[in-house]
TORBA-938024 format. One line per 2 residues: their letters; for each residue x, y, z of N, C-alpha, C. Coordinates in Angstrom, 3 decimals. Layout:
! TORBA-938024
A) X,Y,Z,X,Y,Z,X,Y,Z | ...
//
This chain:
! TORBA-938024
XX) 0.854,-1.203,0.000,0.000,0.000,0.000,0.882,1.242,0.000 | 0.256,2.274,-0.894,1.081,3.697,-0.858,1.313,4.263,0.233
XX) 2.126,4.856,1.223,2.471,5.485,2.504,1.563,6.715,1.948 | 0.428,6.737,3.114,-0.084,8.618,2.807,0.890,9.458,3.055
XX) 0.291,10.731,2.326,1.249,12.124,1.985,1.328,12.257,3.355 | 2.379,13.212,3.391,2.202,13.883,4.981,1.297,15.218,4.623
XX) 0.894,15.953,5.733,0.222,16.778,5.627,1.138,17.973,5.464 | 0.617,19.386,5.420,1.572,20.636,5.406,2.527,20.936,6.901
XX) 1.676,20.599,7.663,1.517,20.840,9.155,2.926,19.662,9.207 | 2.587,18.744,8.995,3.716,17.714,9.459,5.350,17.947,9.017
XX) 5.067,18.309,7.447,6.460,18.474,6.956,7.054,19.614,7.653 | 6.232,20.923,7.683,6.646,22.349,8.479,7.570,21.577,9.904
XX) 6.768,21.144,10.715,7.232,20.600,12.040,8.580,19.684,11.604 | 8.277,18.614,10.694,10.238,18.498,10.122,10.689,18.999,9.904
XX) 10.447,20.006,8.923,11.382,21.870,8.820,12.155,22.611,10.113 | 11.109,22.170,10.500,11.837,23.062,11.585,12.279,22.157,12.685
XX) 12.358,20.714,12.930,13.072,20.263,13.770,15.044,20.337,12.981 | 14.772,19.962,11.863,16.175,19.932,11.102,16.658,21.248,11.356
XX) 15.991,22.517,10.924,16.662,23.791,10.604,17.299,23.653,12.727 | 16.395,23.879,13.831,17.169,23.739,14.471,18.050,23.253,15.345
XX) 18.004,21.641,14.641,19.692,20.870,15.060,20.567,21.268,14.388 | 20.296,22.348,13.296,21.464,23.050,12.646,21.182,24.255,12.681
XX) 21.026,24.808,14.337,21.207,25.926,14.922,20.559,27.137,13.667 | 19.855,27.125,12.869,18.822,28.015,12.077,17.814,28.281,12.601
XX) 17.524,29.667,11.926,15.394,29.965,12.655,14.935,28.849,12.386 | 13.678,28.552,13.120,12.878,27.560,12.691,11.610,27.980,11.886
XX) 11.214,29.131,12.274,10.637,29.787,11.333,10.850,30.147,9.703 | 12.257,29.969,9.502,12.777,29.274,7.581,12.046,28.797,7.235
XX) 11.228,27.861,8.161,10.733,26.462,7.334,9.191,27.066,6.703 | 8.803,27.744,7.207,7.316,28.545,6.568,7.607,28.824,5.182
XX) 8.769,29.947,5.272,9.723,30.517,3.559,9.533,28.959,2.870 | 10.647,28.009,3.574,10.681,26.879,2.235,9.553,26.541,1.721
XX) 8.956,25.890,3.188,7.579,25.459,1.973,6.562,26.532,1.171 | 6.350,27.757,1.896,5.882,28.179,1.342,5.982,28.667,-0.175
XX) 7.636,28.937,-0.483,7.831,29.260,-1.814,7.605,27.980,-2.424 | 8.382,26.574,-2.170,8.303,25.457,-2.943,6.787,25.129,-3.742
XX) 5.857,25.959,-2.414,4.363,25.662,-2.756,3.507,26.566,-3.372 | 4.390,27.497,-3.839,3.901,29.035,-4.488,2.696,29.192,-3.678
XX) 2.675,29.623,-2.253,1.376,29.705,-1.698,1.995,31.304,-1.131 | 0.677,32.056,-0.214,0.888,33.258,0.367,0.751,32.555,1.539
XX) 0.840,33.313,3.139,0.937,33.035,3.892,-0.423,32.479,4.590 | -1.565,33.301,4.199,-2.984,32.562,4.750,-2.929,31.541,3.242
XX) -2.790,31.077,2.455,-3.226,30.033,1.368,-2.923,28.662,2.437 | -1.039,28.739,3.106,-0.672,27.971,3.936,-1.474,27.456,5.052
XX) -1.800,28.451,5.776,-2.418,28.362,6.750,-3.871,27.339,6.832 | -4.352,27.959,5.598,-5.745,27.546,5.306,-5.510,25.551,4.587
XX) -4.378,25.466,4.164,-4.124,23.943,3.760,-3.313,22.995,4.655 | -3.142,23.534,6.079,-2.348,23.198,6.863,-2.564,21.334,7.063
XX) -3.456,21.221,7.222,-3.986,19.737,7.453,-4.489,19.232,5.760 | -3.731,19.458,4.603,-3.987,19.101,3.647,-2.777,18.286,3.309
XX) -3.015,17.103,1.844,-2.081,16.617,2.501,-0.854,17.232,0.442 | 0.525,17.232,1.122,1.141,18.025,0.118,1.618,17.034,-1.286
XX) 1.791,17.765,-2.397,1.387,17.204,-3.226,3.268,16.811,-3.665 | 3.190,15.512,-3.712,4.887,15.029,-4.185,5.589,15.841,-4.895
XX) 5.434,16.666,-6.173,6.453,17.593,-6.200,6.742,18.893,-5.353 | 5.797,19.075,-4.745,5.717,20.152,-3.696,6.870,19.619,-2.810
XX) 6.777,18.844,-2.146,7.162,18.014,-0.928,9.220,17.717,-1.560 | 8.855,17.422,-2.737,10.281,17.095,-3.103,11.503,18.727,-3.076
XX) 10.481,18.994,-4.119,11.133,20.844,-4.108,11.352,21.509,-2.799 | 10.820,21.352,-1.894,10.589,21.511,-0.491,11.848,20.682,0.104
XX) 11.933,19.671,0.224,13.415,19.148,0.696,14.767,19.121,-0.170 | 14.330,19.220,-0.930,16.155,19.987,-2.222,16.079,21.414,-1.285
XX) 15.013,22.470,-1.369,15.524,23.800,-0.390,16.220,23.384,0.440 | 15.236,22.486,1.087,15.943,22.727,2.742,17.586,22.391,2.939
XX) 17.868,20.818,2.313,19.144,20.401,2.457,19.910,21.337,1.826 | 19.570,22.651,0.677,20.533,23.315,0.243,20.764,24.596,1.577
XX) 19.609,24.791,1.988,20.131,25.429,3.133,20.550,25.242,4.472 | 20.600,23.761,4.406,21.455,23.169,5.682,23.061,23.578,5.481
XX) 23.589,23.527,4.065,24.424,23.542,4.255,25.019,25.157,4.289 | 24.095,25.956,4.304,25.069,27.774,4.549,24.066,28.751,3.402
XX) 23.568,27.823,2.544,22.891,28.347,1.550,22.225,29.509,2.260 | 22.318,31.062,1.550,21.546,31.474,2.423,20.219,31.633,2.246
XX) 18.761,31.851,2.969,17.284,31.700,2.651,17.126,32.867,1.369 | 17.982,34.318,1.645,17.187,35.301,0.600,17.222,34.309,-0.645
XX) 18.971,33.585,-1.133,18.901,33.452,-2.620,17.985,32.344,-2.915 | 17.740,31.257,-1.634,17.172,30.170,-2.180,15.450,30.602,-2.838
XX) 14.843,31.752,-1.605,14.014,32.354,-2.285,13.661,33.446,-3.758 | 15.241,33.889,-3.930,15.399,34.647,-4.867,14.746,36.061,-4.673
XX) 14.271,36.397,-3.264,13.910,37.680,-2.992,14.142,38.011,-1.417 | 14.264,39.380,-1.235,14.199,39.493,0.074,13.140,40.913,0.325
XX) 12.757,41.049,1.530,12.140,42.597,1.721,12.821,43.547,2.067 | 12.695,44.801,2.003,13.556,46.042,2.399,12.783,47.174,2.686
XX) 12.569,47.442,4.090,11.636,48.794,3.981,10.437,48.720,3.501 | 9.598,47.873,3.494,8.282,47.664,2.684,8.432,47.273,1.205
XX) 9.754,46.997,0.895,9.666,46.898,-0.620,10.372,45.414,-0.532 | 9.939,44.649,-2.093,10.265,43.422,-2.296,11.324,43.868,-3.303
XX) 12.475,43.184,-3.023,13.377,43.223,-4.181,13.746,42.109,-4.205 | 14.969,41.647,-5.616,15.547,40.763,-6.207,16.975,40.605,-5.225
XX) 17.253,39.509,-5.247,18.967,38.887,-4.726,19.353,38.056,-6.006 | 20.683,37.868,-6.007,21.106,36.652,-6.144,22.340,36.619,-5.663
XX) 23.080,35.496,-6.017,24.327,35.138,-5.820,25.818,36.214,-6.078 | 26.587,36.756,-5.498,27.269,37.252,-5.861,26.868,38.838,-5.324
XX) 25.788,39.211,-4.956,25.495,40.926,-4.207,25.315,40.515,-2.935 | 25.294,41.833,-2.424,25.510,41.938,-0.975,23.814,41.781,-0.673
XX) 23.291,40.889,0.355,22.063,41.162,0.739,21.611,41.567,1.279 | 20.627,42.573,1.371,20.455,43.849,2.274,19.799,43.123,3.723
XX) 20.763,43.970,4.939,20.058,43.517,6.061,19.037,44.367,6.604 | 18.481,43.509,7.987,17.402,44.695,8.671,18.153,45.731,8.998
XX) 19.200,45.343,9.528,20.079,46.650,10.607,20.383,47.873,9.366 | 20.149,47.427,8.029,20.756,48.553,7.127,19.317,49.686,7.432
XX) 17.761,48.900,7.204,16.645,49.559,7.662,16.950,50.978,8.157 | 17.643,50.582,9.785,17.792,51.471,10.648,18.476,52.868,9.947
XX) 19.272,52.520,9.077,19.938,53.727,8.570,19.445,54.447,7.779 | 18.516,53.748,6.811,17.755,54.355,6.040,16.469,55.732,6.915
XX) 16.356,54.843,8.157,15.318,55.701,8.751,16.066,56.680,9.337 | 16.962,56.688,9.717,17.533,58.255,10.534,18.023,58.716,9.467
XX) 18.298,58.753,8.143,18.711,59.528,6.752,17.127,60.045,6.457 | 15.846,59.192,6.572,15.308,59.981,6.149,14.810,61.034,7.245
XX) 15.133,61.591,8.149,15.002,62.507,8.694,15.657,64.174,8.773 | 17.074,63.778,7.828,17.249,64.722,7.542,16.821,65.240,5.914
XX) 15.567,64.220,4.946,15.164,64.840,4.417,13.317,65.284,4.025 | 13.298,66.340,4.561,11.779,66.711,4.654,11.489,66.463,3.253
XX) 10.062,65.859,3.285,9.115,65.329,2.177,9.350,66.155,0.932 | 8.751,67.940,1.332,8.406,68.841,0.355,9.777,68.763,-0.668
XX) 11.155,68.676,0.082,11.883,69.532,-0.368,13.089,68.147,-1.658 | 13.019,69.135,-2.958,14.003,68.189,-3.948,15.440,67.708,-3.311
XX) 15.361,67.497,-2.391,17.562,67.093,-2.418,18.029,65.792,-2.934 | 19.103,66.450,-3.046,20.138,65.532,-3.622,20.604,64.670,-3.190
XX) 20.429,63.032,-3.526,20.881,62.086,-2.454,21.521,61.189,-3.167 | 22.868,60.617,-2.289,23.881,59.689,-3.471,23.999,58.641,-2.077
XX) 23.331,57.510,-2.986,23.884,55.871,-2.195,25.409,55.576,-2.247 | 26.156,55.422,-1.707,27.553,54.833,-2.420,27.582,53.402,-1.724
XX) 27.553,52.468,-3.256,27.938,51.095,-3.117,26.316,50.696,-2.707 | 25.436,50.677,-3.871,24.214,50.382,-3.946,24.064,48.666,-4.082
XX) 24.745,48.190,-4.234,24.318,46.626,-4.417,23.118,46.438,-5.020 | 21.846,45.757,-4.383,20.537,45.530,-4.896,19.887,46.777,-5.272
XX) 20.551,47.875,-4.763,19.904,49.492,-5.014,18.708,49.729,-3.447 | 18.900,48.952,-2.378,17.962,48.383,-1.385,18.132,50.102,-0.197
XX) 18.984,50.786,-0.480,19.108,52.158,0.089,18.310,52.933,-0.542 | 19.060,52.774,-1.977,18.230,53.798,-2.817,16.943,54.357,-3.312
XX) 16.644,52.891,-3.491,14.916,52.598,-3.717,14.441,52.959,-2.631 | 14.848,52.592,-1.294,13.755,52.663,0.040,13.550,54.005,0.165
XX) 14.973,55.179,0.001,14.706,56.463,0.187,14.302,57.022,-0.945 | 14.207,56.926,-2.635,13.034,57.191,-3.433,11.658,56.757,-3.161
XX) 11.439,55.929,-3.029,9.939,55.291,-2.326,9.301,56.333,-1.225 | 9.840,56.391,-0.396,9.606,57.155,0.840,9.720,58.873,0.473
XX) 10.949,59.542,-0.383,10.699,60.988,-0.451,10.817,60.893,-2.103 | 9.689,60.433,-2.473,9.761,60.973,-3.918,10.118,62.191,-4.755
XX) 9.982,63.588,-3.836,10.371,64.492,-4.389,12.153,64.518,-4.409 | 12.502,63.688,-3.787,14.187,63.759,-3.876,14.466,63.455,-5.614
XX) 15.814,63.339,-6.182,16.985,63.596,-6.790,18.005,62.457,-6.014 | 17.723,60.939,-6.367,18.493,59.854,-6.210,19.513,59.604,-6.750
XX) 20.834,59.239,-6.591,21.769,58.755,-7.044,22.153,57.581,-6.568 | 22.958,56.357,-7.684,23.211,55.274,-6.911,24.704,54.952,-7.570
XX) 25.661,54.657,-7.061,27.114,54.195,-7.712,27.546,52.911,-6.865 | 27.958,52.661,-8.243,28.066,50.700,-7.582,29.634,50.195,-8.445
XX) 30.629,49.307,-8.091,31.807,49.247,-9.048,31.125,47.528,-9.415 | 30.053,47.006,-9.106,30.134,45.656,-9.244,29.124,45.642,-10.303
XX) 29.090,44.946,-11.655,28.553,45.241,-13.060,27.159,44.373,-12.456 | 27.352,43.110,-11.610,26.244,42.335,-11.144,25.219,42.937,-10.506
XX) 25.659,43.868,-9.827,24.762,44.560,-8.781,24.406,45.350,-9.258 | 25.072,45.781,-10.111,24.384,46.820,-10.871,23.590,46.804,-11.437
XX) 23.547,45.953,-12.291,22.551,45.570,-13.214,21.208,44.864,-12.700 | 21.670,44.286,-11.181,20.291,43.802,-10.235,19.911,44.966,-9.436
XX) 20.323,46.015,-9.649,20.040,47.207,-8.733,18.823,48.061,-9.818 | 19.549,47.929,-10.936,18.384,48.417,-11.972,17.563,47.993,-12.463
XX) 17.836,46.654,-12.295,16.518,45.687,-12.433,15.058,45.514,-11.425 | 16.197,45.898,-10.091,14.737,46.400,-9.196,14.382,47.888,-9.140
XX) 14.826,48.578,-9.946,13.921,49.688,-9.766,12.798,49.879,-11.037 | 13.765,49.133,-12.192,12.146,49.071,-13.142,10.833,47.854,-12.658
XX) 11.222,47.261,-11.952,9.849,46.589,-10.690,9.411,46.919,-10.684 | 9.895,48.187,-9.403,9.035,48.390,-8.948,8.709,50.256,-9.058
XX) 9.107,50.813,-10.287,9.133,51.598,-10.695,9.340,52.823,-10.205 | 10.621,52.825,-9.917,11.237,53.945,-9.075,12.286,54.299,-9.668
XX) 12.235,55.714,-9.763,13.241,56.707,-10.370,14.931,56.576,-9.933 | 15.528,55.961,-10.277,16.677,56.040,-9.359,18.361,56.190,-10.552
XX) 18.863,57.345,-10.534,20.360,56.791,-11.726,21.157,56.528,-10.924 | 21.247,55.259,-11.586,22.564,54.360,-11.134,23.903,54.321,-11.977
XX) 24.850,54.543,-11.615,26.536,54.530,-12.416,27.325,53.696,-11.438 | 28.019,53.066,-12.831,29.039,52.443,-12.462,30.333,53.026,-12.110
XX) 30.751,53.684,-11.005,31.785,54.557,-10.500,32.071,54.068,-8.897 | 33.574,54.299,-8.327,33.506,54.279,-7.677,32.969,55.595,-6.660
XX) 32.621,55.325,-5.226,32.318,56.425,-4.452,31.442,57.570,-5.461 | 31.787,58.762,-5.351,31.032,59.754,-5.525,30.924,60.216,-7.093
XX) 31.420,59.629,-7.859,31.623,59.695,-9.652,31.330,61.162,-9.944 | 32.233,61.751,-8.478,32.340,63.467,-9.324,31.085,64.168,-9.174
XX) 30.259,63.433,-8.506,28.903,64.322,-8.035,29.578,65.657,-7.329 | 28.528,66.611,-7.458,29.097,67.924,-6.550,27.572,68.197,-6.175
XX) 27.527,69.072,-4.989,27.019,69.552,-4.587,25.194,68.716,-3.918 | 26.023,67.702,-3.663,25.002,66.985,-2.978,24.178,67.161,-1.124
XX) 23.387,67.140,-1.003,23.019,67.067,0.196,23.256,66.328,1.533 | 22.898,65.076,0.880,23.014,63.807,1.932,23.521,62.450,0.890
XX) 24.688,62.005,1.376,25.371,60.754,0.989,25.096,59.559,2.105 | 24.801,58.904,1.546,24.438,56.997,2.809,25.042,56.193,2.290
XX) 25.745,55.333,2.815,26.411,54.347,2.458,26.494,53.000,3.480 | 26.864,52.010,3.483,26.240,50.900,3.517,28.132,50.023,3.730
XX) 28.943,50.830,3.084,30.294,50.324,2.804,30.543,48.823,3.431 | 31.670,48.006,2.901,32.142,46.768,4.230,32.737,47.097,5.134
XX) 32.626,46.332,6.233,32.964,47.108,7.490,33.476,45.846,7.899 | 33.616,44.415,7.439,34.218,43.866,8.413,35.623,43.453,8.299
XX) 36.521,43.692,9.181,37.977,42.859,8.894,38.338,41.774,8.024 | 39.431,42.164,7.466,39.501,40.403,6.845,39.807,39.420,7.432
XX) 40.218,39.958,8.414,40.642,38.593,9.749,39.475,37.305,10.346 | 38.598,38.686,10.110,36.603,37.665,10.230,36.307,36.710,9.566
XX) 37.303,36.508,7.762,36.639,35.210,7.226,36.707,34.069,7.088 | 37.966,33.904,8.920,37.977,32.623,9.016,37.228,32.029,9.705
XX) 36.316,33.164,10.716,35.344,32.776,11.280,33.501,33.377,10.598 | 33.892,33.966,9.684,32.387,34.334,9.116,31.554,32.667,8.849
XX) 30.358,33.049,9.072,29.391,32.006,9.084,29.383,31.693,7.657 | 28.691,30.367,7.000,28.910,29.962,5.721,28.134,31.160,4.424
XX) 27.012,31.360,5.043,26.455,32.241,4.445,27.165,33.420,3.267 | 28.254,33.342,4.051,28.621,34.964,3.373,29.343,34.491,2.703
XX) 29.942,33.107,2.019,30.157,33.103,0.833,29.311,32.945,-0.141 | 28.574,33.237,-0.228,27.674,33.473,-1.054,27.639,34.638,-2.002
XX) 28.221,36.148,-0.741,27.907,37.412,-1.511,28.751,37.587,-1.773 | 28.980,39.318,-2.059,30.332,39.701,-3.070,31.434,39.990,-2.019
XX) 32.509,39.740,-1.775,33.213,39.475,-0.709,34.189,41.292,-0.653 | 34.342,42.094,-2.134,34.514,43.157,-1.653,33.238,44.414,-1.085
XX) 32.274,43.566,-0.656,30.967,44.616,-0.185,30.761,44.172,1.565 | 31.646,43.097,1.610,31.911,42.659,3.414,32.773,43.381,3.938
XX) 34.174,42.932,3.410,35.429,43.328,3.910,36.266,44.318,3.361 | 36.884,45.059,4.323,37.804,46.349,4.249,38.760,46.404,4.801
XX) 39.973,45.646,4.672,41.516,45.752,5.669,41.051,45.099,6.512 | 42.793,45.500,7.357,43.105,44.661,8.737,41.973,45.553,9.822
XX) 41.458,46.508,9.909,40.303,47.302,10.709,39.033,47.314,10.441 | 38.618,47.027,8.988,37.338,47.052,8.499,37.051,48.523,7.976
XX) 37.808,49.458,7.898,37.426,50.698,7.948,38.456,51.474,6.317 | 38.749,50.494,5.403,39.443,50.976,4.495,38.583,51.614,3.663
XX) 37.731,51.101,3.117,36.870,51.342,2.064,35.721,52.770,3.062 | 35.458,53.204,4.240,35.169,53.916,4.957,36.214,54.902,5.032
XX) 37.208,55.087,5.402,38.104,56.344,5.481,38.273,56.659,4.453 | 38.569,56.459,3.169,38.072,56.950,1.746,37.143,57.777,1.357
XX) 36.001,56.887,1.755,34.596,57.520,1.204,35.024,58.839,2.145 | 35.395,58.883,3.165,34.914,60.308,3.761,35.666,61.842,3.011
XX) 36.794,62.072,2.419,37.305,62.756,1.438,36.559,63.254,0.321 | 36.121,61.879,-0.317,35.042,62.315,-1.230,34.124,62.395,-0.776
XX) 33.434,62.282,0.001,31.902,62.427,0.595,31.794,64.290,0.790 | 32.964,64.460,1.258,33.544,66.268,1.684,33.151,66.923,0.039
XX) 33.965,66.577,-0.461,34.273,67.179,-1.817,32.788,67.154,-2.550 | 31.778,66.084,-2.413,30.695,65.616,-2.976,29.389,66.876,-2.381
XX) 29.974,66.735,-1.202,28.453,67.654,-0.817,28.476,68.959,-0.424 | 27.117,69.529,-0.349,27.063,71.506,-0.288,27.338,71.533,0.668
XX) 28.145,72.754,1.608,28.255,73.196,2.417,26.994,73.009,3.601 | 26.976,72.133,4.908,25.888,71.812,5.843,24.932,70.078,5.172
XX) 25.657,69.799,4.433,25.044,67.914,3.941,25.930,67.576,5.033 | 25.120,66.251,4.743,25.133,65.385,5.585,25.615,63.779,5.018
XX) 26.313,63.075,6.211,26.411,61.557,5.842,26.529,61.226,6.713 | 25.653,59.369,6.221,25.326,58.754,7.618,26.004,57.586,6.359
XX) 26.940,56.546,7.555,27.272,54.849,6.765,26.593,54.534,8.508 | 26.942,52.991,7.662,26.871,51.934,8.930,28.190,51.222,8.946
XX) 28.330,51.135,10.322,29.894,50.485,10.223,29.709,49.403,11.481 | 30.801,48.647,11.791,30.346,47.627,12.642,30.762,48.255,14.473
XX) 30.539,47.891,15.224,30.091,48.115,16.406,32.124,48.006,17.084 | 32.808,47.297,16.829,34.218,46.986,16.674,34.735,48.436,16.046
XX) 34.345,49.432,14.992,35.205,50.158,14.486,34.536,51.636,14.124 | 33.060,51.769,14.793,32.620,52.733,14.534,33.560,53.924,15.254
XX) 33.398,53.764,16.682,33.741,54.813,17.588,35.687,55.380,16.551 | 36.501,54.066,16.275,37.570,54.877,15.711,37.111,55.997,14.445
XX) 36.381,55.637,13.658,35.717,56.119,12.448,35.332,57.928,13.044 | 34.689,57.412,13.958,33.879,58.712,14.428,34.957,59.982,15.113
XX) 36.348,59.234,16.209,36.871,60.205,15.947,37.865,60.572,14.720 | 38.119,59.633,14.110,38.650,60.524,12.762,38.472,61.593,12.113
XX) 36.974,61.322,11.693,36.191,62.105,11.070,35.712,63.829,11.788 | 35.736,63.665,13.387,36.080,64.572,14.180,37.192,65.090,14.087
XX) 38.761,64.461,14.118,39.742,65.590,13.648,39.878,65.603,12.336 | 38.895,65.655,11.202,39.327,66.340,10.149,37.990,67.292,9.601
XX) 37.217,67.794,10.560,36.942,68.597,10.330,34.900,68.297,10.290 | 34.790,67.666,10.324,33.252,67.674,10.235,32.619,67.678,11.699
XX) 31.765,68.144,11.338,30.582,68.394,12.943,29.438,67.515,13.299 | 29.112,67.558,14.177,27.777,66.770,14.623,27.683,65.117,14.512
XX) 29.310,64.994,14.662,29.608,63.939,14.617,29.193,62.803,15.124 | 28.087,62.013,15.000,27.364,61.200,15.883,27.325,59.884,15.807
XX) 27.224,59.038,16.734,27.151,57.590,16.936,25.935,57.453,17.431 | 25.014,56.472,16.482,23.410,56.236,16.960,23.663,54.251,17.307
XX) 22.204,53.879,17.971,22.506,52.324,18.083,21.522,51.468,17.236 | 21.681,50.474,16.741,20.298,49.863,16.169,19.680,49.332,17.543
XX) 18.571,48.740,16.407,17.689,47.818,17.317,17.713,47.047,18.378 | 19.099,46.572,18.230,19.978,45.416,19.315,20.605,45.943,20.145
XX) 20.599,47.374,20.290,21.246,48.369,21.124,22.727,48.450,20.894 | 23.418,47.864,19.564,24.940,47.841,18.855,25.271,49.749,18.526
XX) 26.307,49.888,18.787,26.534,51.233,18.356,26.832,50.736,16.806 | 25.924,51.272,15.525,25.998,51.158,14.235,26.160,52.255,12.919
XX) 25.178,53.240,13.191,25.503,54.321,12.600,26.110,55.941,13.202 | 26.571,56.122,11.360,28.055,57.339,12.095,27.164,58.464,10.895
XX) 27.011,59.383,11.676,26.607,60.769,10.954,27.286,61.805,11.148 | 27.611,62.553,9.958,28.715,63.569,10.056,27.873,64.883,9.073
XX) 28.218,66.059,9.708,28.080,67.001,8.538,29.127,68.070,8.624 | 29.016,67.960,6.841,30.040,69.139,6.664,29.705,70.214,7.195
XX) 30.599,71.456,7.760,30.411,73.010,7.908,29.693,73.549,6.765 | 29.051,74.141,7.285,27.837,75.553,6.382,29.293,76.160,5.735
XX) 30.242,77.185,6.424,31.217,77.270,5.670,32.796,76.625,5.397 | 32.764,75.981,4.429,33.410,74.881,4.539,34.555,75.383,3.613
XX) 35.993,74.675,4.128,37.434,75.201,3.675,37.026,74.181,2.195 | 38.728,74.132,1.821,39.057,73.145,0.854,38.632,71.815,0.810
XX) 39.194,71.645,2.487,39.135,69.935,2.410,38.915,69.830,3.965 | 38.789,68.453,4.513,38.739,68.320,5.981,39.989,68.413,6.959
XX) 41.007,68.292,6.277,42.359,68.316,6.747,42.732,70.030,6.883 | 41.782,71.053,6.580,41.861,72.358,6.439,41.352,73.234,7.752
XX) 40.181,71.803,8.398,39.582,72.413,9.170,39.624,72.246,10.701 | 39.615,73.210,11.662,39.434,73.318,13.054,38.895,71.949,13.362
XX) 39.510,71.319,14.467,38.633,70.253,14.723,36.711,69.914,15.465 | 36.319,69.104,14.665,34.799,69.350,14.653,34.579,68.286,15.802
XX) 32.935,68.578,16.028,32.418,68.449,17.296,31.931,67.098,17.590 | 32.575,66.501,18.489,32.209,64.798,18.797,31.405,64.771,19.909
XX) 30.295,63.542,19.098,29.335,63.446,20.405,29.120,62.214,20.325 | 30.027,61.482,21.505,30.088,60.249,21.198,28.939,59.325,21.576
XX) 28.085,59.404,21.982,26.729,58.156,22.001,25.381,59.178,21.621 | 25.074,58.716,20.875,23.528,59.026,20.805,22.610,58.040,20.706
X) 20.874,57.878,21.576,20.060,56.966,21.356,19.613,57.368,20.373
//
């Protein structure tokens, strides 16, 4: 006699006993089956005690064992969310995290709705900065610069999605923009010393959008030169950097000249983002200027 199907309910509960003897959410296991089963989340719900149909069930365990082994969930799904928006991943870009969220939301505070400014992502990957802050202040003037042709081209691929205005160039850092408002960036922040212990996952993405030197802060002390040169007199920039190398970042950027130098925390209470603004009247360069004003913790 044929062994009956298992039900939805049953396989989920194997989902998630496997995902955590291999220390994963157990909550993954909703994503697998649910994509394997092209269902929405009440379709699931509502077939829970139904019983699943053999290619469902098969496609459903090829996911899973691919993500036992490091695979990470965005690519196996081929999408992730950002800010209310669905975008594209794949293999080879950086995948946007929640903690990036956080940055997006204290950037958009320094730009009021009404007003056109000028805003440059540097190192857009999926474009998951860019889009969230076109989405949100449509009247802005987006910019996005990316050196990776992959990301690029998946960065512009999600904005004709989901149809958002955004120019993207292939340049490094600031591609000679002038007179910008507010620059965000996202840069790598972690040591290279980390990828003998980085989790499997992150080989997956683009490995120069992780790591920056023996500090994490190479590809960050850069951007800040051009970030100077890039924006009007009183812009602003906020990156995220890791919790290990912000505070050095922050006083740097304090002795060469920028103000309002701030350290905010995410969600997890990590010190993560660094906001700086140039002087209203601003010299040549930052190396020109009086040293600017550090305020080292902010909630």
């Amino acid at each position: 006699m044929k062994p009956a199907s298992k039900s939805y309910l049953q396989l989920l509960r194997e989902f998630q006993q496997q995902l955590t003897a291999a220390q994963k959410p157990a909550a993954e296991s909703r994503w697998i089956v649910r994509h394997a089963a092209g269902l929405e989340d009440s379709q699931l719900v509502a077939r829970l005690l139904q019983a699943v149909p053999p290619d469902v069930e098969e496609a459903a365990w090829a996911m899973l064992r691919l993500r036992l082994t490091g695979y990470p969930l965005q690519l196996l799904l081929g999408e992730t969310e950002f800010c209310g928006l669905k975008l594209r991943v794949e293999r080879g870009v950086l995948i946007p995290r929640p903690e990036t969220e956080g940055l997006v939301e204290h950037a958009l505070a320094c730009l009021p709705p009404s007003e056109t400014a000028q805003v440059l992502d540097i190192g857009t990957g999926s474009g998951a900065i860019a889009l969230a802050l076109k989405s949100m202040r449509p009247n802005a003037v987006v910019w996005a610069t990316e050196i990776n042709p992959i990301a690029l081209e998946l960065a512009r691929q999600n904005a004709r999605e989901l149809g958002l205005e955004v120019t993207f160039l292939e340049a490094p850092f600031t591609a000679d923009l002038r007179e910008l408002d507010l620059i965000i960036s996202n840069p790598p922040y972690l040591p290279d010393g980390y990828r003998e212990e980085a989790p499997p996952e992150l080989a997956y993405e683009d490995p120069t959008a992780l790591y920056a030197g023996p500090d994490g802060l190479r590809v960050a002390r850069e951007l800040l030169p051009h970030a100077w040169n890039a924006l009007k007199p009183g812009g602003r920039v906020w990156l995220e950097l890791a919790p290990e190398n912000i505070y050095t970042l922050q006083a740097e950027a304090a002795a060469q000249g920028w103000l309002e130098v701030r350290v905010l925390r995410d969600l997890a209470q990590q010190p993560r983002y660094l906001a700086c603004q140039k002087p209203s009247h601003s010299p040549s360069g930052p190396e020109d200027e009086e040293e600017g004003l550090l305020v080292w913790d902010s909630e």
